[in-house]
N, C-alpha and C positions, 0 to 999 in steps of 0.2 A: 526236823522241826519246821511246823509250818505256823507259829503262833508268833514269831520275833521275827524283826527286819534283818535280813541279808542284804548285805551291796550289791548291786547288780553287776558290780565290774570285777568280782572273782565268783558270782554264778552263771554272769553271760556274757561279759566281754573279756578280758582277760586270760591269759594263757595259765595252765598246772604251772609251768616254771618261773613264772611273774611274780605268782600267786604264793608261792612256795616261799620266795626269797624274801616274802614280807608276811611272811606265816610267824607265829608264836614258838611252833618245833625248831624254826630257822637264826630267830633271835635270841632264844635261851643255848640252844648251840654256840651260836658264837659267842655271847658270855662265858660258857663255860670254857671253851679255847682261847680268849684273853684271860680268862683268871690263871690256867697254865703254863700260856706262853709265861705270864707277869712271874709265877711262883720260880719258872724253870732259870729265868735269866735271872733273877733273884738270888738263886742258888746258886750260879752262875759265878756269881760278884761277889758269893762267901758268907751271902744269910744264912744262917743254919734251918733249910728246908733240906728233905731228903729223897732219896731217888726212889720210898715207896710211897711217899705221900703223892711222890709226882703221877704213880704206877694208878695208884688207888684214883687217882682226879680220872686220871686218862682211861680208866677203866671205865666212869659212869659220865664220859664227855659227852654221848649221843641221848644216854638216857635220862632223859627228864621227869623229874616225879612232881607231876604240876597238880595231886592233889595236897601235896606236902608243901608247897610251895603258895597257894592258895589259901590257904587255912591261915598259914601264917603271915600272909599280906592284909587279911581280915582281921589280925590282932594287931597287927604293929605299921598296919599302912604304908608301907615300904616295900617299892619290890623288885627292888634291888638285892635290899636285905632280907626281903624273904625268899630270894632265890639264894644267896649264899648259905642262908641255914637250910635249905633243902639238899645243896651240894653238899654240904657239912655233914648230914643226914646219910650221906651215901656214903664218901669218903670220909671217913671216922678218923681218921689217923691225919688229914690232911684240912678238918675243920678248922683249927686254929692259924691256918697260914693263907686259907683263901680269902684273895682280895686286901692282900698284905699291905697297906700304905695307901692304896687306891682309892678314888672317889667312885659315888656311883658314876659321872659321865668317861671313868674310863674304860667302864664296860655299855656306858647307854651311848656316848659320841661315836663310840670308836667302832660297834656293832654297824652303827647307822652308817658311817662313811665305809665300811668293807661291804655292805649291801646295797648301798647306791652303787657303788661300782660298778656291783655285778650284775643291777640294773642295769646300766649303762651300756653296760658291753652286753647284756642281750637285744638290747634294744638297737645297739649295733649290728649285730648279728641282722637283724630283721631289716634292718634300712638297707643293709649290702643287701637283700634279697629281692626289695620293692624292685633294685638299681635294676639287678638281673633279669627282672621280667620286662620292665621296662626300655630294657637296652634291645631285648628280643623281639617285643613290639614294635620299636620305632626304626630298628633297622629291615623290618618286615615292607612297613608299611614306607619308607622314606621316599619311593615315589609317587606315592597317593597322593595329586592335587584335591584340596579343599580349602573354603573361603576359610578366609583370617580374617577376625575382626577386630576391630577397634570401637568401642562403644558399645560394644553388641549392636555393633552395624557390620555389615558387609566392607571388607576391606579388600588387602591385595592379596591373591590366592600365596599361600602356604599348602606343604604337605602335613598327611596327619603324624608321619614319623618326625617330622620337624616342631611338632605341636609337642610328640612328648617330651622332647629335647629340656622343653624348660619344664616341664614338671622336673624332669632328672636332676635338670641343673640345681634346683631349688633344694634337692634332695643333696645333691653333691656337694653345696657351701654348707649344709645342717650335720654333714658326715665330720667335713672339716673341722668344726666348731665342736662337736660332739668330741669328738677322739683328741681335742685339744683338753676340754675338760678333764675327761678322764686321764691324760697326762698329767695335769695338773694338778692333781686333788693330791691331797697331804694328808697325813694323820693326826691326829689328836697326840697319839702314843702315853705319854708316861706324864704326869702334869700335875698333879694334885689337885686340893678343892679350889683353890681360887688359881692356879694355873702358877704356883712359886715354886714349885716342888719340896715346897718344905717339910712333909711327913718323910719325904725319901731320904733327902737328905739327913732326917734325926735316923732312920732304919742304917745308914751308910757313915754315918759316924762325918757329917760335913765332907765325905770324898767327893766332892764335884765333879771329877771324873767318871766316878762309877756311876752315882745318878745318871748324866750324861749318853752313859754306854748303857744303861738300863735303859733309857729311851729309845736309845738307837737298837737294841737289838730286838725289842719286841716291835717297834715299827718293821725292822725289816722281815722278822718271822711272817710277816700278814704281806708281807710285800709293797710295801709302802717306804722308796725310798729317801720319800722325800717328809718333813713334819711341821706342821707350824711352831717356829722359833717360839713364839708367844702365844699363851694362851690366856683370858681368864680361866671361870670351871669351865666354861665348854668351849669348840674348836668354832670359830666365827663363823654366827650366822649370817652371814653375807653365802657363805660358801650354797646352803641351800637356795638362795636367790638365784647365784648363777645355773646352778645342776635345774631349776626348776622353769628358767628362761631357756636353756638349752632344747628343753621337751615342749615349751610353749613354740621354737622355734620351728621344729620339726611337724608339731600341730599343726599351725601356719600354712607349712608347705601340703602337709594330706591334707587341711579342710580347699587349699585351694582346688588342689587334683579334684575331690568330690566333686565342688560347685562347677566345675567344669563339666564334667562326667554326667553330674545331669543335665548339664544344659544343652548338650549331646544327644541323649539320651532321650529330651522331648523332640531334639528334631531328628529322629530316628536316624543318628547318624553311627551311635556309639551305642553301645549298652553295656552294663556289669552284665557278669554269667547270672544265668535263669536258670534254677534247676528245675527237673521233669514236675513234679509233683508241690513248687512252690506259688500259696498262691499271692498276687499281688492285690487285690481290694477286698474288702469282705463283701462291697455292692457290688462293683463293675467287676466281673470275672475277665474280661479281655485286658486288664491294666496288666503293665508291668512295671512296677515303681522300684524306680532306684534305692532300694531298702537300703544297701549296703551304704553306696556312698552317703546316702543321709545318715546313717550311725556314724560314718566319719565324720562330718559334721557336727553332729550332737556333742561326741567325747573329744573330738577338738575344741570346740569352741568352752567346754568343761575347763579342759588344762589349760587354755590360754587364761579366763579368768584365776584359778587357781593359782597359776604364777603371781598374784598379787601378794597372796599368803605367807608366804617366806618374805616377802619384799617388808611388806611392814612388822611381820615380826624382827627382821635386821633391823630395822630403825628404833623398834621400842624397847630393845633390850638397854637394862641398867647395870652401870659399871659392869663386874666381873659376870654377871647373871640376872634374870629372873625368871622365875617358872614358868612364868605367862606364854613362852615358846612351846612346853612340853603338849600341850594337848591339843594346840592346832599342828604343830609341827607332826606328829603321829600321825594324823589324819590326810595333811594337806602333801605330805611328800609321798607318801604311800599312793594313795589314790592319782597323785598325777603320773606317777609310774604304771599306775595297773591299766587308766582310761589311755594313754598312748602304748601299752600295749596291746589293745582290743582295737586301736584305732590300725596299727600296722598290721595285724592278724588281716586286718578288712581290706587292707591295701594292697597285702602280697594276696589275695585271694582273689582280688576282684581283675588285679592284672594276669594273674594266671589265666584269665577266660574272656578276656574282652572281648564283645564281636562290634565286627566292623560292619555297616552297610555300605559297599561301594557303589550302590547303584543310587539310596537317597544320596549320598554325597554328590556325587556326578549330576543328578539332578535338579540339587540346590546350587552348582559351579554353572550349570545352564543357565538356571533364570537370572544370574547376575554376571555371567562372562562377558554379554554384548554390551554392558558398561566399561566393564574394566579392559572392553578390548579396544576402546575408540579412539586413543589416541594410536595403535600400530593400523589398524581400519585408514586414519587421517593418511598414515606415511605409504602404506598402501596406495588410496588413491592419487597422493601427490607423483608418486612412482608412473600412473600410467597417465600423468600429466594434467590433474587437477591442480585448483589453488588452494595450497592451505586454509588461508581464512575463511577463503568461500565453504570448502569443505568443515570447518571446525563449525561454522556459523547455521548448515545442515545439520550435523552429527546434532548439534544442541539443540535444535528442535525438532528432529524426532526422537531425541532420548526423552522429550521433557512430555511429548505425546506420550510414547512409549509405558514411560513410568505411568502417568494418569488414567492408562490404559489397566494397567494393572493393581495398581491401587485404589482406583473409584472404581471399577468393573470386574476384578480378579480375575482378569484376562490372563495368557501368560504374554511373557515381554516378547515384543515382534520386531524389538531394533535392527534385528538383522533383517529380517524380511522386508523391511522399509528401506534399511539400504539396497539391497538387490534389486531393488524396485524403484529405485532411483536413478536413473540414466544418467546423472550428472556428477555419480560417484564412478560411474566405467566400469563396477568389478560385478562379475559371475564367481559363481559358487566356490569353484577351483579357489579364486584368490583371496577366498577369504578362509578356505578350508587350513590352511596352517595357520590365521592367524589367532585362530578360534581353539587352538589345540591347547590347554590348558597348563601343561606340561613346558608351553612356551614363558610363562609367567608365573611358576615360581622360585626363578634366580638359582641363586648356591643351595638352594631346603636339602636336597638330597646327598650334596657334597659335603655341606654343614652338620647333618646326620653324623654321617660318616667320621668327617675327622673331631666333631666333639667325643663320641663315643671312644674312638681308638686314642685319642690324646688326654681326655681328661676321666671319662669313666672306667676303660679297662685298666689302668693304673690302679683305680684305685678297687676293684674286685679283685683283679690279680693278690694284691697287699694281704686282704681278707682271706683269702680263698681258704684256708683251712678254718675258718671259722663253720663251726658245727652247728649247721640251721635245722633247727628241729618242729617239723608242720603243725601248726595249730589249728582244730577243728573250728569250725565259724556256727555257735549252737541255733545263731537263730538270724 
């Protein structure tokens, strides 16, 4: 169909498995395996349901008859209820038992928090994998001197492996925080309409016990062992607020990587992978534009606003409910899941292939080293019997030539040359040749590398490692 809008974030960003888990085959599925689980623990507890009505559910669980189910949502505007009479429709014999006592949100709440989950934990899946590339990276590169800046000014040399360190780290507090959520999340389970359980308890003759265990056994059929104590109809909208700041967090960390990456990437330091045959401007055919990292960009800065969505729906719900959630909440939680997975698709993809320039980088550690070498330059010549002052009061004015030289005239900087040419400094070439070694200035970077990597990130890849990362095409 090329006459109706499609989203862009399950025709180009977004991954088949993302896409899946927030598909229509995927949500009426899992309706159908709560209204089972609910019938089977039902029976369970000595309702008079029976082991073919279960057989006949269990038989049309996968298959959905969504023009039977459509039809009847067009009559009766419900479709909830028009998915049970569609179920009904198949299982003949087990019509009168589905969705015994149950509200619609104990099949719409309970659907959404078993799917976020498994969001979650794909999304997981993918962040351990950015870690892995990145771990491979920076332990590559963790003796490569290059300037650090502060300001986006030239600061004190840093290596580039020590650069990705804080990308990872950023990555590494979003892992923790993630996988806290996902511990954390509860179910809805067994509640009734306004969250008293009071249909179940008329179905159970006031056994409080058995209600109870009726909760508890279909929460843990879905593996959930944990439920909220209280509900009204549905499981507290606060809960999408946090799940939705978790992914805005994570955004955060990829749109910064991005902004970095290009900023790299103009001074031909860094680049994402170039394929043979892509091209970068429709005018200028010699461009190579960081396509990639600006989509990270774009579909970060998306979920970050987005996380507002849940935030104010949590504040404007009344008493036990109001509807007013149902039709941003469909839109707003879905879509911030599909745009951070198009955003880590771009992530693991763009780290799979980084190239390094080590020759600009070296080039650009040149025009700024004879600054940042002038105070070991001073200890230098104090060593073969200058004075400090006299020598500091030197270095200052020909650094301040120097610079002028280079900024009014884009000359390149000759501070070293002006020292050697200055008798009153004593030093020839030899003594300034280690001071000048770049490798000399910067600190623990590589040792830092190192032990963040083996102390904080192979702990936490090892944990993962069986987690089954499945490679996502990058369409465009």
């Amino acid at each position: 169909m090329r006459d109706t809008y499609e989203s862009p974030l399950t025709k180009r960003y977004a991954s088949k498995e993302m896409s899946y888990i927030f598909s229509d085959l995927k949500k009426f599925r899992t309706w159908r395996a709560l209204w089972i689980a609910l019938a089977k623990a039902e029976m369970e507890l000595g309702l008079p349901i029976t082991e073919q009505q279960l057989s006949e559910m269990e038989k049309f669980k996968d298959d959905i008859n969504f023009e039977e189910a459509e039809a009847r949502e067009k009559l009766v505007r419900h479709d909830v209820m028009s998915h049970v009479h569609a179920f009904g429709l198949q299982a003949e014999s087990a019509k009168g038992i589905i969705h015994l006592g149950a509200t619609s949100c104990y099949v719409g709440d309970n659907t959404d928090l078993i799917i976020m989950r498994e969001a979650l934990q794909l999304i997981r899946i993918k962040l351990i994998e950015v870690l892995k590339n990145l771990k491979v990276f920076a332990l590559k590169y963790k003796d490569l001197p290059t300037l650090g800046y502060t300001h986006y000014q030239p600061a004190q040399i840093t290596t580039v492996g020590k650069r990705a360190t804080l990308w990872m780290q950023d990555l590494a507090l979003d892992l923790e925080n993630l996988t806290q959520t996902i511990d954390n999340m509860r179910f809805r389970g067994v509640k009734g309409t306004t969250g008293t359980q009071a249909s179940f308890m008329s179905l159970f003759d006031n056994d409080e016990e058995k209600v109870k265990d009726l909760d508890r056994r279909v929460s843990l059929h879905f593996d959930f062992p944990k439920t909220f104590k209280v509900t009204g109809q549905t499981y507290p909208r606060k809960l999408d607020s946090f799940i939705l700041n978790t992914l805005s967090e994570i955004a955060q960390s990829a749109y910064k990587f991005s902004n970095d990456l290009r900023l790299l990437q103009s001074m031909k330091e860094i680049e994402e992978p170039f394929e043979k045959n892509q091209i970068g401007s429709s005018a200028m055919a010699y461009k190579r534009n960081p396509m990639r990292s600006e989509r990270i960009g774009a579909l970060s800065r998306y979920i970050i606003v987005d996380a507002l969505n849940p935030a104010i729906t949590a504040s404007t719900q009344w008493f036990e409910r109001t509807l007013d959630d149902s039709a941003n909440k469909r839109i707003a939680v879905a879509e911030a899941f599909l745009a951070l997975d198009g955003v880590l698709n771009l992530y693991i993809n763009i780290t799979e292939g980084m190239v390094v320039y080590d020759k600009m980088i070296s080039a650009h550690l040149k025009a700024e080293l004879p600054f940042m070498a002038t105070e070991n330059i001073i200890m230098e010549g104090v060593r073969k019997g200058g004075d400090r002052q006299e020598l500091h009061e030197l270095i200052r004015e020909h650094s301040m030539e120097s610079s002028r030289r280079v900024k009014l005239e884009g000359l390149d900087n000759d501070l070293i040359e002006r020292i050697l040419a200055d008798e009153r400094f004593g030093l020839g070439q030899e003594d300034l040749q280690n001071t000048l070694d770049p490798i000399n200035y910067v600190g623990r970077a590589p040792q830092q590398v190192v032990e963040f990597i083996t102390e904080e990130i192979d702990p936490l890849i090892s944990h993962y490692e069986n987690s089954a990362y499945q490679k996502s095409d990058i369409t465009v």
